[in-house]
C-alpha positions as CSV (number, residue, x, y, z in Angstrom):
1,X,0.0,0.0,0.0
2,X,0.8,3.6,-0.8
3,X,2.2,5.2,2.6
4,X,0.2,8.2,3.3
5,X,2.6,9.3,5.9
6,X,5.6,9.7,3.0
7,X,6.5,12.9,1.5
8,X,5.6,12.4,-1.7
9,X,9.6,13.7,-3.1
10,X,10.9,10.6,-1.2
11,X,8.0,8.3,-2.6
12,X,8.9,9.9,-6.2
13,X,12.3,9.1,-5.5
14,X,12.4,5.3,-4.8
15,X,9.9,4.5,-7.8
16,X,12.1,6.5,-10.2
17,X,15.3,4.3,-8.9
18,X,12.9,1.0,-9.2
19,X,11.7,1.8,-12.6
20,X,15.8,3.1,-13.6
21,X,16.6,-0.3,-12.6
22,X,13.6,-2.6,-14.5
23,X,12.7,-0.5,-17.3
24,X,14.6,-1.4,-20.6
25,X,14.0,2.0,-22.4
26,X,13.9,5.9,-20.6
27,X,12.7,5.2,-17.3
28,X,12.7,9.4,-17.2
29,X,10.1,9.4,-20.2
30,X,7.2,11.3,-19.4
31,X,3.7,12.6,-21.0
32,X,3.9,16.1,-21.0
33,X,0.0,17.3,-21.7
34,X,-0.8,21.1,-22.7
35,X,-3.4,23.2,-23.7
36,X,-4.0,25.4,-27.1
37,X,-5.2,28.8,-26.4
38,X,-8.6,27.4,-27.1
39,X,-8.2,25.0,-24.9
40,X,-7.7,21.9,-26.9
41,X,-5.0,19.1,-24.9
42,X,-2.2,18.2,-26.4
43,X,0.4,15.3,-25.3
44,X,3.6,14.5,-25.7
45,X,6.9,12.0,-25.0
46,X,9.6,14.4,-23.5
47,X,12.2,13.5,-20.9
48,X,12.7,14.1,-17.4
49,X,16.2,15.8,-16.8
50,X,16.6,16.5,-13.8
51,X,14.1,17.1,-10.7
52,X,14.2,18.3,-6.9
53,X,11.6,19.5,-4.7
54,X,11.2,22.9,-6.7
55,X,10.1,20.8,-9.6
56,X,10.7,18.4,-12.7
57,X,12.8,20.0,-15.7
58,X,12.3,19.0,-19.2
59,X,14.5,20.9,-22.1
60,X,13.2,21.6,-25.6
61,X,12.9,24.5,-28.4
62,X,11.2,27.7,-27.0
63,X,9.0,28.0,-30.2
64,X,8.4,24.3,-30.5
65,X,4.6,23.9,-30.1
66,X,4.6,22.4,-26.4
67,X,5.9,25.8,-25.4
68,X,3.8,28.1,-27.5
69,X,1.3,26.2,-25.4
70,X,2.9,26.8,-22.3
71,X,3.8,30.3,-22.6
72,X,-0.5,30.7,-23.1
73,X,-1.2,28.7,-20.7
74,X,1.6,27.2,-17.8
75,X,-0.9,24.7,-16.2
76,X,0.5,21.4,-17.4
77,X,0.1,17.9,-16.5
78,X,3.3,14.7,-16.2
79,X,2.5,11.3,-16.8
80,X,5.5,8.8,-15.7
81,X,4.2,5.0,-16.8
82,X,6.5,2.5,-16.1
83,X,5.0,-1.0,-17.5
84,X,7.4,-3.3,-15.9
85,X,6.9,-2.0,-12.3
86,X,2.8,-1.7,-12.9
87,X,3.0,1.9,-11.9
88,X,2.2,5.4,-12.8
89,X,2.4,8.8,-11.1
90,X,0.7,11.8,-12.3
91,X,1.8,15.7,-11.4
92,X,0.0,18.4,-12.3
93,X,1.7,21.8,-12.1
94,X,2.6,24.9,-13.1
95,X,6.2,25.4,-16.0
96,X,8.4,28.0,-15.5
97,X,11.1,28.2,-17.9
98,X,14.5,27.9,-15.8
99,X,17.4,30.5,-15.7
100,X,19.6,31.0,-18.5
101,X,22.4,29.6,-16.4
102,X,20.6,26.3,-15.4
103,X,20.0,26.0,-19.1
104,X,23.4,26.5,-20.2
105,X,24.8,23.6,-18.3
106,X,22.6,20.8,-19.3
107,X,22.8,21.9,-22.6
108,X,27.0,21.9,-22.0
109,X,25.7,17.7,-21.2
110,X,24.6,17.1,-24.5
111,X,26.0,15.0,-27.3
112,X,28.1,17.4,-29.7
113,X,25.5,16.8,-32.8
114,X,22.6,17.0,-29.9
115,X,23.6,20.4,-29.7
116,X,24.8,21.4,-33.2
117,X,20.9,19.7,-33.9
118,X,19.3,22.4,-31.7
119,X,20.6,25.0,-34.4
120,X,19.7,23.4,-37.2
121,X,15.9,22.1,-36.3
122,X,13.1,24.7,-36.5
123,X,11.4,22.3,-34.1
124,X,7.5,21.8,-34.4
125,X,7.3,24.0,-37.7
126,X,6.4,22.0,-41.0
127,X,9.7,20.8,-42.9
128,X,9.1,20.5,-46.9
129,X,11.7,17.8,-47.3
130,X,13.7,15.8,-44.9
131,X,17.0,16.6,-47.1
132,X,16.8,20.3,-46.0
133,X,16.9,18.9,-42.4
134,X,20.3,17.6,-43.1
135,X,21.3,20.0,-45.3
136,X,20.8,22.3,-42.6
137,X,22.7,20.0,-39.8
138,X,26.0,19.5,-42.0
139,X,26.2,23.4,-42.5
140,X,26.3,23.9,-38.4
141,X,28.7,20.8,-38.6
142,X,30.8,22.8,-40.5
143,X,30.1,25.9,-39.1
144,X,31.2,24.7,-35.4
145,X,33.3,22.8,-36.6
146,X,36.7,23.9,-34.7
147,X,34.7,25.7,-32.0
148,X,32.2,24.9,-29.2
149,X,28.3,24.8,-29.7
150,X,26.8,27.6,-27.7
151,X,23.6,27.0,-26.2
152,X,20.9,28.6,-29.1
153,X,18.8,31.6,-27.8
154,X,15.4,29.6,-28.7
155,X,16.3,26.6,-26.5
156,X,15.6,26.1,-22.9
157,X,14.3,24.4,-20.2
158,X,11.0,24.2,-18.4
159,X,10.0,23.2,-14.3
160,X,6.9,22.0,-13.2
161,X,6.4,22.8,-9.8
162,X,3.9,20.3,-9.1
163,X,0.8,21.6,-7.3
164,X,-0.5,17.7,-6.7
165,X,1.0,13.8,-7.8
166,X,-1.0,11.4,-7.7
167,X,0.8,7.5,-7.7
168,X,-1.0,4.7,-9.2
169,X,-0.2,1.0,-8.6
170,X,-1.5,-2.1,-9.9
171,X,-3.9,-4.3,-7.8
172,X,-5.5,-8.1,-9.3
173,X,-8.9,-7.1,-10.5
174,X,-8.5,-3.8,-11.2
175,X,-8.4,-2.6,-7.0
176,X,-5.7,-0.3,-8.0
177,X,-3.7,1.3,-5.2
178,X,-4.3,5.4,-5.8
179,X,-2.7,7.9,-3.5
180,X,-3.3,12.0,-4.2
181,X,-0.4,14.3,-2.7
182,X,-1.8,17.7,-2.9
183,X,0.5,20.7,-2.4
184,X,-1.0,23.5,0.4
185,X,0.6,26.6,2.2
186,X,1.8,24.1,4.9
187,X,2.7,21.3,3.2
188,X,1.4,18.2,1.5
189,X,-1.9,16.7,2.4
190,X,-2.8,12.8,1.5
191,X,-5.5,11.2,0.7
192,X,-6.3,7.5,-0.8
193,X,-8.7,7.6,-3.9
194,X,-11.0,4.7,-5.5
195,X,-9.9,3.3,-8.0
């Protein structure tokens, strides 16, 4: 059973190091659900980077369409799913894009053509013909070519600070374990919900 008593951080932390250790692919992929401006959801695959108890930071291109939604709208949802373990955990939260500095050394992380490909994709925007893609990529190749890849102005990172996670476990028959974390001025309050 879900420990009501746990901080839900802690909690986080020991299914994330469970699923690192069973799942054969990304145990840090998450659905990252927006909204358009009219209100229509949209879902994604993005990965978890890093996360503490300000929040959980995914990177990406500023004008890809996950942040056009965000900057409308920063109320966001994280789904973790984690097939092997029968588990899930939900956050719901609020993005705020992270400093330029925090930014700057993740990207500093990345594979060399990681980061010469953050120059060269207009990321979300229609492409005409895969060739230009890599047209584009071997002329930052050679462009950086003797000389580091600085981090592109358009590319960033986001943090959910999550207002409520909610972990999901499997039970025979479908009694799923549920468990609600929900953030308030004092803390975290718990409660166990139906399945």
């Amino acid at each position: 059973m879900i420990d009501l008593a746990a901080d839900p951080f802690d909690l986080f932390a020991i299914w994330m190091t469970q699923a690192e250790a069973s799942e054969l692919n990304d145990p840090n992929a998450m659905t990252l659900a927006t909204t358009t401006k009219d209100g229509r959801p949209s879902a994604r695959i993005v990965l978890l980077k890093s996360w503490d108890r300000l929040g959980f930071v995914f990177y990406t291109n500023l004008e890809s369409r996950k942040s056009d939604e965000i900057a409308v709208n920063p109320h966001v949802a994280l789904l973790f799913h984690w097939k092997s373990r029968k588990r899930q955990i939900r956050i719901e939260g609020i993005a705020a894009q992270v400093s330029d500095a925090e930014a700057d050394a993740y990207f500093e992380t990345r594979p060399r053509l990681s980061r010469i490909g953050a120059w060269a994709s207009d990321q979300s925007r229609p492409l005409p013909d895969r060739r230009l893609l890599e047209q584009r990529l071997e002329q930052e190749i050679a462009k950086y070519a003797d000389a580091p890849v600085p981090r592109p102005p358009h590319w960033s990172g986001w943090c959910v600070t999550p207002e409520a996670i909610e972990f999901w476990e499997d039970r025979d028959f479908r009694l799923h374990d549920r468990a609600v974390f929900i953030s308030t001025s004092t803390g975290w309050t718990a409660s166990r919900l139906y399945p």
